[in-house]
Residue frames relative to the residue before (quaternion, step in Angstrom):
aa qw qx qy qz dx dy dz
X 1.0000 0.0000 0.0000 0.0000 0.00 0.00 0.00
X 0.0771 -0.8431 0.5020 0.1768 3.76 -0.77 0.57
X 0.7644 -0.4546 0.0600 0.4533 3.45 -1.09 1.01
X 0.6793 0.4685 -0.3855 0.4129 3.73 0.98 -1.08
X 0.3918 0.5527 -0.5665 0.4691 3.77 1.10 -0.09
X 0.7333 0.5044 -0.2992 0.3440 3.59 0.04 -1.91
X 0.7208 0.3230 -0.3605 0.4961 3.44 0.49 -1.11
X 0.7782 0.4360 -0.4145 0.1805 3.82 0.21 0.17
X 0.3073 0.7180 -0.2958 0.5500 2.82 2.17 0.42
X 0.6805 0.4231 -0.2289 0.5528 3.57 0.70 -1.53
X 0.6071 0.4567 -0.3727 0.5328 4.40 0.63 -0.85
X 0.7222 0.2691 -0.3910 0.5031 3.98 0.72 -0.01
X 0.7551 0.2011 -0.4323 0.4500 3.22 0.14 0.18
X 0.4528 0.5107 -0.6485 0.3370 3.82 0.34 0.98
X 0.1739 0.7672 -0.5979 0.1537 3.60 -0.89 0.81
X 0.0732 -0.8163 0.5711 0.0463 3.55 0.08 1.14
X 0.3973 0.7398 -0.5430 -0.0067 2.53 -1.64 1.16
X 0.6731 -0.4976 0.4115 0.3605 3.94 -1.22 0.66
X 0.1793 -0.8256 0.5350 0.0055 3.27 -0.19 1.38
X 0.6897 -0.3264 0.1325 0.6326 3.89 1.65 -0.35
X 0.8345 -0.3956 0.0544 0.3796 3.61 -0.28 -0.18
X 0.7050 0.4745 -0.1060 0.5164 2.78 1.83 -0.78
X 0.7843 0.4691 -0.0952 0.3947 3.19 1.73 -0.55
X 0.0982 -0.9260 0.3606 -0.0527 3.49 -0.42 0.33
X 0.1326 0.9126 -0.3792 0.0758 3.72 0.34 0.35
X 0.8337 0.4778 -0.1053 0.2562 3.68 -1.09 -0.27
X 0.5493 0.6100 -0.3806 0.4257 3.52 1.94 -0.22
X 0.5997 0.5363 -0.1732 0.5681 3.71 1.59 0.07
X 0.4394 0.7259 -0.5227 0.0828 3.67 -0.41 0.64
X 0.1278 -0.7141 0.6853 0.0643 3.41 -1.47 0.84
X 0.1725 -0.6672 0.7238 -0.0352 2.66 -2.26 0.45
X 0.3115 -0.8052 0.4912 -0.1153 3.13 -0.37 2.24
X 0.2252 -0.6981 0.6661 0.1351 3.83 -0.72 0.88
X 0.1191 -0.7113 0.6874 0.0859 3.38 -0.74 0.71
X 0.6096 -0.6327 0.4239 0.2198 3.46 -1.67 0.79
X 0.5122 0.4989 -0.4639 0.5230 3.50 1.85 0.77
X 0.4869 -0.7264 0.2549 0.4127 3.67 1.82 0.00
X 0.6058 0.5772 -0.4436 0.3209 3.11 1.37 -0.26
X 0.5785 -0.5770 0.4969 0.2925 4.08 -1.05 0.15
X 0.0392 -0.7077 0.7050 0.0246 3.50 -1.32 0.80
X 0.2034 -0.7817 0.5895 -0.0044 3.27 -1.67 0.61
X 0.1116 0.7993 -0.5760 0.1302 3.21 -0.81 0.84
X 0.1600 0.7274 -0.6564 -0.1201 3.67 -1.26 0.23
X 0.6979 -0.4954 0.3225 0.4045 2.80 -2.04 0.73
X 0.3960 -0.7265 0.5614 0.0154 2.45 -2.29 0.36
X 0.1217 0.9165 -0.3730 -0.0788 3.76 1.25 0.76
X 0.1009 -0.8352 0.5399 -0.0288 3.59 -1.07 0.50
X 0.3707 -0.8814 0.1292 0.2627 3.25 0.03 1.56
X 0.5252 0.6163 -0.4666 0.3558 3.61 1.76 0.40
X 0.5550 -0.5838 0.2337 0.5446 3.39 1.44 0.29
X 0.4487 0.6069 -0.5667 0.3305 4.01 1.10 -0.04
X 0.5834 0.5721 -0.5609 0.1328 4.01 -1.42 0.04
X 0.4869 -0.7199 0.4620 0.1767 3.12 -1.07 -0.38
X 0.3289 -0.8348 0.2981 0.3256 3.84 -0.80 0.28
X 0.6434 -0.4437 0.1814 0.5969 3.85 -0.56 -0.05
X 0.5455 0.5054 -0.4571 0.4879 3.75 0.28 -0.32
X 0.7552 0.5542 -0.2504 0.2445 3.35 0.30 -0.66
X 0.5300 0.6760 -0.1094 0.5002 2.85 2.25 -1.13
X 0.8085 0.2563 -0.1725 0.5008 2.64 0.35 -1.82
X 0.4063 0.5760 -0.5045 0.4987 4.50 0.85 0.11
X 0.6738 0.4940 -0.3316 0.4382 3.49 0.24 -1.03
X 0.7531 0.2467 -0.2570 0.5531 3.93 0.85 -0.73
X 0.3282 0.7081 -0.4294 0.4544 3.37 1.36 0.44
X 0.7722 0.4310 -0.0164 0.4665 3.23 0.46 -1.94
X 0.4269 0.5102 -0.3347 0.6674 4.05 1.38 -0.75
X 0.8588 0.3576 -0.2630 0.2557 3.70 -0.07 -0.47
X 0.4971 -0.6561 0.2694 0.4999 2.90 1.91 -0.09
X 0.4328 0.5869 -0.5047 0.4621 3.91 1.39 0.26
X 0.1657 0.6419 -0.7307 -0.1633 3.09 -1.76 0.29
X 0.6104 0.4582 -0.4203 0.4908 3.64 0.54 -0.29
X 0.1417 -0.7999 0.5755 0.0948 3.54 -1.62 1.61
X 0.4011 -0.7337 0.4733 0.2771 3.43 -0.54 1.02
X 0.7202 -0.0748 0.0933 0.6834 4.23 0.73 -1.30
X 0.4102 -0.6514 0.6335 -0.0780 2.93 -1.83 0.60
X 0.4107 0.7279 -0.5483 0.0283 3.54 -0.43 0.88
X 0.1367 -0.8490 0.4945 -0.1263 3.67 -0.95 1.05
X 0.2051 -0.7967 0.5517 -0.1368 3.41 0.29 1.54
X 0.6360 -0.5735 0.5161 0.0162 3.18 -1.91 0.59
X 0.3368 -0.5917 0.5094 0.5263 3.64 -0.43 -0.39
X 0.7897 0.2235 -0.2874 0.4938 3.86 0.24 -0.06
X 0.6472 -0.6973 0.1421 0.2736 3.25 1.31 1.20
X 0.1782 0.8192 -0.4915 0.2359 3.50 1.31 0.46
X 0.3510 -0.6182 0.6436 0.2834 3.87 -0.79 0.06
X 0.1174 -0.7506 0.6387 0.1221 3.59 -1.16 0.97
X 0.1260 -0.6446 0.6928 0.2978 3.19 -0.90 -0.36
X 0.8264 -0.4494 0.2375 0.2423 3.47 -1.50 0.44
X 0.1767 -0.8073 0.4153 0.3802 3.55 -0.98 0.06
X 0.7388 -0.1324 0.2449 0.6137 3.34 -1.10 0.08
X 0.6577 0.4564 -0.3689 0.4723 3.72 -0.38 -1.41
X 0.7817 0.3939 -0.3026 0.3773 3.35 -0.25 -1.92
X 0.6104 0.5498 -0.3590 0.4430 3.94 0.64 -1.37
X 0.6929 0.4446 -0.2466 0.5113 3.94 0.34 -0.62
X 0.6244 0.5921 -0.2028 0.4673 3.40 0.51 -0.89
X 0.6746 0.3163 -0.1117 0.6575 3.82 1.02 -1.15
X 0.8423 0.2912 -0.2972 0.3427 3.23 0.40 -0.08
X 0.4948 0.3934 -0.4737 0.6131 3.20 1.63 0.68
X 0.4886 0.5352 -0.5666 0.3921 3.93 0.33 0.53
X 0.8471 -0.0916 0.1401 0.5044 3.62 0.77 -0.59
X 0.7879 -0.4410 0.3159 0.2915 3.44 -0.84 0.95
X 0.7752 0.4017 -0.0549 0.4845 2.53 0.20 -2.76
X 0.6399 0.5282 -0.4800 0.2848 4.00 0.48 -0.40
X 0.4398 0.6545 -0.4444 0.4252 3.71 0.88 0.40
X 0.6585 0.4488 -0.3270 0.5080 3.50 1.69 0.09
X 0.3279 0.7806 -0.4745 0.2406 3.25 1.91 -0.84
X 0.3964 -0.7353 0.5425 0.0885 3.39 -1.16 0.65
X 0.3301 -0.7881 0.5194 0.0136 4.10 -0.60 0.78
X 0.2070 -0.7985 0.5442 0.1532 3.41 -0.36 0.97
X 0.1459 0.8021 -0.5753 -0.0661 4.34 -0.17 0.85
X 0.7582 0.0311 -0.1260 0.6390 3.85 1.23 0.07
X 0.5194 -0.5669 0.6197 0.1577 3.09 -2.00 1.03
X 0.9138 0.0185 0.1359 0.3823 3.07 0.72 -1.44
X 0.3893 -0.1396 -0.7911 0.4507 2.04 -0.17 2.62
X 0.5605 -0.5131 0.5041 0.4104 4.09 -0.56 0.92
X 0.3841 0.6020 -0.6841 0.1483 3.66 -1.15 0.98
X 0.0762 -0.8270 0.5557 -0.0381 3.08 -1.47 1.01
X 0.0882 -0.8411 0.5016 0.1821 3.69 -0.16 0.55
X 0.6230 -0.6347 0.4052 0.2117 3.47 -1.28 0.45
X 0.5807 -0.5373 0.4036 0.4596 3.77 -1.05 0.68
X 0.7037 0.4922 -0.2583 0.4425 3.55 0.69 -1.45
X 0.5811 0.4923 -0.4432 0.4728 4.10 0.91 -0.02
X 0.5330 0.5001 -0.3264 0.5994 3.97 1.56 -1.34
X 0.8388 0.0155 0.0440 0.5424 4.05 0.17 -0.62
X 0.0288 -0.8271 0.5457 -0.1314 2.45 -0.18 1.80
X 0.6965 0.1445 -0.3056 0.6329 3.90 0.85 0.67
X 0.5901 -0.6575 0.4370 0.1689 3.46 -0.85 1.74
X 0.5487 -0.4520 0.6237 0.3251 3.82 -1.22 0.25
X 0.1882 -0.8327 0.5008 0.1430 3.75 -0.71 0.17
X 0.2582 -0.6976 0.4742 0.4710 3.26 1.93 -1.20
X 0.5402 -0.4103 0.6299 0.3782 3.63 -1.74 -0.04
X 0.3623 0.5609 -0.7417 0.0637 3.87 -0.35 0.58
């Protein structure tokens, strides 16, 4: 699949909307290549006591239910289609799922193609408290 496939996957499943007062969802969506090739999806979820989660996070979570942990590319769009790249949270998170995801690739332009690596976003690894 190539990225303009990915990003047109991720532009359908962005769909914002007010879910009641407290809730919110869908102005965030990604789409994760896993290193079994198949695609996950996911978008964010916001909630106004500060508890939810973002699209990477989603769509990893049905990543990880499937028995993937290692991500191969990454693309993750806006509601007015900007390219994100991860946050802190999300960057840590993917890179405690698997080593090898510190190569995981990031989609930040179509046109001219550029991508930057997890290991450039986090560049000095969590170690833990041993």
């Amino acid at each position: 699949m190539t990225y303009a496939e990915m990003v047109e996957r991720a532009r359908q499943r962005l769909n914002p909307t007010e879910y009641g007062k407290h809730f919110e969802a869908g102005c965030v969506a990604a789409v994760l290549e896993g290193a079994n090739g198949r695609l996950y999806e996911g978008v964010n979820l916001d909630l106004a006591c500060g508890l939810g989660f973002c699209a990477e996070r989603a769509a990893a979570a049905a990543m990880v239910t499937d028995g993937e942990t290692v991500v191969r590319r990454v693309v993750c769009l806006d509601e007015d289609g900007t390219f994100l790249t991860p946050c802190g949270s999300c960057r840590e998170f993917l890179a405690l799922l698997s080593p090898e995801n510190r190569q995981t690739e990031f989609l930040v332009s179509l046109e001219p193609l550029r991508t930057v690596r997890l290991s450039d976003l986090l560049p000095v690894p969590w170690t833990g408290c041993d």
